[in-house]
Structures are given as C-alpha cells and as structure tokens.
matplotlib code that plots the C-alpha trace (Angstrom):
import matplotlib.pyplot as plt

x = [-10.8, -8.4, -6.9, -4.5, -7.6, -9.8, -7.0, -6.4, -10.0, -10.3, -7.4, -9.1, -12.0, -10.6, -8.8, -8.5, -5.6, -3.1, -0.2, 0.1, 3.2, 2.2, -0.8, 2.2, 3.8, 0.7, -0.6, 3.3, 3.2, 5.0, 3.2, 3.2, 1.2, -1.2, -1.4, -2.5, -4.9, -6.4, -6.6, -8.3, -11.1, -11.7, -12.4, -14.2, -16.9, -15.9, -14.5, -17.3, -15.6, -13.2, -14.9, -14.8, -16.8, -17.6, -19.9, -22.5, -23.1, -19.3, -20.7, -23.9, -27.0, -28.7, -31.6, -31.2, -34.9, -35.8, -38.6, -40.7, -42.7, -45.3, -46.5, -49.6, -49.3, -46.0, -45.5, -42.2, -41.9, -43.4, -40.9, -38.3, -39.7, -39.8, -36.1, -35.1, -36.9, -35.4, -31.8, -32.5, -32.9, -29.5, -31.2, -31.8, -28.5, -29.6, -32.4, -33.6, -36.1, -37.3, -39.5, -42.6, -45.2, -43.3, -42.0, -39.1, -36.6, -35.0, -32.8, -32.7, -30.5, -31.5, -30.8, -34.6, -38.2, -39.5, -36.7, -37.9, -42.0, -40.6, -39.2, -42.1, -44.2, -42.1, -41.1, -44.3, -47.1, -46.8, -46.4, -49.9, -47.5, -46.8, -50.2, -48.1, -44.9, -43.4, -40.9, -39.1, -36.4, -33.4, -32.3, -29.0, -26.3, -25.5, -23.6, -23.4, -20.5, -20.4, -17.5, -18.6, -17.6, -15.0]
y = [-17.4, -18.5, -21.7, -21.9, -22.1, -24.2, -26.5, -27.2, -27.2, -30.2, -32.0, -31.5, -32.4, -36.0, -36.7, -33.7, -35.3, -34.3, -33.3, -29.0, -29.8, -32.4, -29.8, -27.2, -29.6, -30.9, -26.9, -25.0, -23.6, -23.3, -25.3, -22.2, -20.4, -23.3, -23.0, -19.2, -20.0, -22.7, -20.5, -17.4, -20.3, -21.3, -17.7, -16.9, -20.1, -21.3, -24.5, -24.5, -27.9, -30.8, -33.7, -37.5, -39.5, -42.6, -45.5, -46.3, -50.1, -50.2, -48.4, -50.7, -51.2, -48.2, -47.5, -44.5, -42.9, -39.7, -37.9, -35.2, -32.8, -30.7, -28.6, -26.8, -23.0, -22.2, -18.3, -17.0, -18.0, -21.1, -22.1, -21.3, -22.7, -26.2, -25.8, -25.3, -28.3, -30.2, -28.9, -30.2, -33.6, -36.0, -38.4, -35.8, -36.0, -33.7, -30.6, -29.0, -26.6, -27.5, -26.3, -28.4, -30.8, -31.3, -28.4, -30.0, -33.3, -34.9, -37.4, -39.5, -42.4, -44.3, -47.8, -50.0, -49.3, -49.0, -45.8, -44.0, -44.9, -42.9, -40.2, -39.9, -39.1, -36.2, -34.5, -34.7, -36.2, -34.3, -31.1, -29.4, -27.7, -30.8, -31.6, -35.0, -36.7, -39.6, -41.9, -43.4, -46.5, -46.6, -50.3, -49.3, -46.2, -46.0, -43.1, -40.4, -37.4, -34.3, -33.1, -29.7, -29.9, -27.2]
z = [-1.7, -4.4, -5.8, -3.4, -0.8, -2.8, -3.3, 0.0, 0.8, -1.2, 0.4, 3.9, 2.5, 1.6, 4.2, 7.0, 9.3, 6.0, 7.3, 6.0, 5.2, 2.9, 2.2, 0.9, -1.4, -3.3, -3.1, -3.7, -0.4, 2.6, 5.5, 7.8, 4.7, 4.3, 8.1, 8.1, 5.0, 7.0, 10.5, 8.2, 6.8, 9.8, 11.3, 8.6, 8.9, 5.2, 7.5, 9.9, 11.7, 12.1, 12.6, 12.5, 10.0, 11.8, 10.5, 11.9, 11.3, 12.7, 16.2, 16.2, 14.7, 13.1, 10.5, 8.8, 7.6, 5.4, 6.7, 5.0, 6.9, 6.4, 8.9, 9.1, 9.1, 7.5, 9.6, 9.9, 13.6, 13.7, 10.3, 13.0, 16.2, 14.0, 13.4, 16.5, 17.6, 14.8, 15.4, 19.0, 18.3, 18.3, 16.0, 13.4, 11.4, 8.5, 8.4, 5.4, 4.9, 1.5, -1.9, -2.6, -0.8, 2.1, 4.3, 5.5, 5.0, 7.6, 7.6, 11.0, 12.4, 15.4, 16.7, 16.2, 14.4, 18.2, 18.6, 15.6, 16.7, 20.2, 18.2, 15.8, 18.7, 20.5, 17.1, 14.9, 17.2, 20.0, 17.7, 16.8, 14.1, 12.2, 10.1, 8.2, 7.7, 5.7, 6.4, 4.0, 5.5, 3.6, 2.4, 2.1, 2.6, -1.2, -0.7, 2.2, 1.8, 3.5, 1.1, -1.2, -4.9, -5.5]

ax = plt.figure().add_subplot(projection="3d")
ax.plot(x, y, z, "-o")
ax.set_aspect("equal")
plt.show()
C-alpha cells in the first residue's frame, strides 16, 4: 500500500458510492487506475466489503447492549466454538475476543428488553461454557463508525 491507496481508502471510507473518477481527481489519478487499485484491495481483503450503513432507529425500534462474557474454561477449542456461536447470531453486531475480566465483548442490537431476555438464554444460558455475562443498555448511540484511521 501507498498514499495513492490510503488516499482513496479514506474517500471510500467517507462516502463509498464516490464516483472513481471523482476518486482520481481528489487522488491525481486516472479513474481506470483508481479502478485497478480498488479491484487489487479488494482481492487482497484490505477492503473486506461494500456495505450500507443504515440506522437503526430509522428501520424501527432497537436497543443496542454491550455484553461481556466470561466463560468458564478458556481452551483453544472451546475459545473457538464460542465464536462461532457468536458469529452465528444476527443480533450480535460486533465480537471481540478481549484482555481482562471478561472473555469476550459483544455488542447486540435487537428490537425489545423481552428479545434480548430470549437471546440471553440461547447464547449464555443455554451454554454450560458461559460461567457470567453483563449487559450494559446503551442510553444513547454517541458515536458508532466502522471507518479505520489512515
């Protein structure tokens, strides 16, 4: 990667519908160049997607939570089994496997309280893995970006 790449990694990052010829002008490029720069970080899995951000209080009502986890034997393959389960799971918008107390942070967006009680019981319940969790209900979506500082 260069600063032509990082350069128009940060345009797509803002807003990825940018025309790459408008992409070439702001980077000095051609658009077919910015095209085969975009094509190579996309093969590569440095642009792992293209997606649409929606909001969710525009789509209907939703409650975002933060969960941490902490499981009870922390082996290699149940570690992974819990991913996979977590990975699984529509709800869960975020997964990290994390330092500390806690095992893992989630971060989980369903429609009502009574959604998240049904979720609680498949993902941590229901999982002789999981020995605690705690949910934390955010009051407000303060700020939520996907975009990686370059």
């Amino acid at each position: 990667m260069d600063q032509f790449d990082l350069a128009i990694l940060t345009i797509l990052q803002k807003d990825n519908s940018t025309p790459q010829r408008v992409i070439g002008e702001a980077v000095n490029l051609s658009a077919p160049a910015v095209q085969r720069r975009i094509k190579r970080m996309e093969l590569s899995g440095i642009i792992q997607g293209n997606v649409a951000i929606v909001d969710p209080i525009q789509v209907g009502p939703t409650i975002t939570i933060l969960v941490e986890v902490e499981l009870i034997a922390e082996t290699a393959d149940l570690i992974d089994a819990a991913k996979r389960e977590f990975v699984g799971m529509p709800e869960v918008q975020q997964c990290y496997y994390v330092t500390g107390e806690a095992d893992f942070v989630l971060i989980i967006i369903v429609p009502t309280m009574a959604d998240y009680e049904a979720l609680t019981k498949r993902l941590f319940f229901q999982n002789p893995n999981v020995r605690k969790f705690r949910t934390f209900v955010a009051m407000d979506r303060v700020k939520v970006s996907l975009s990686i500082p370059l």
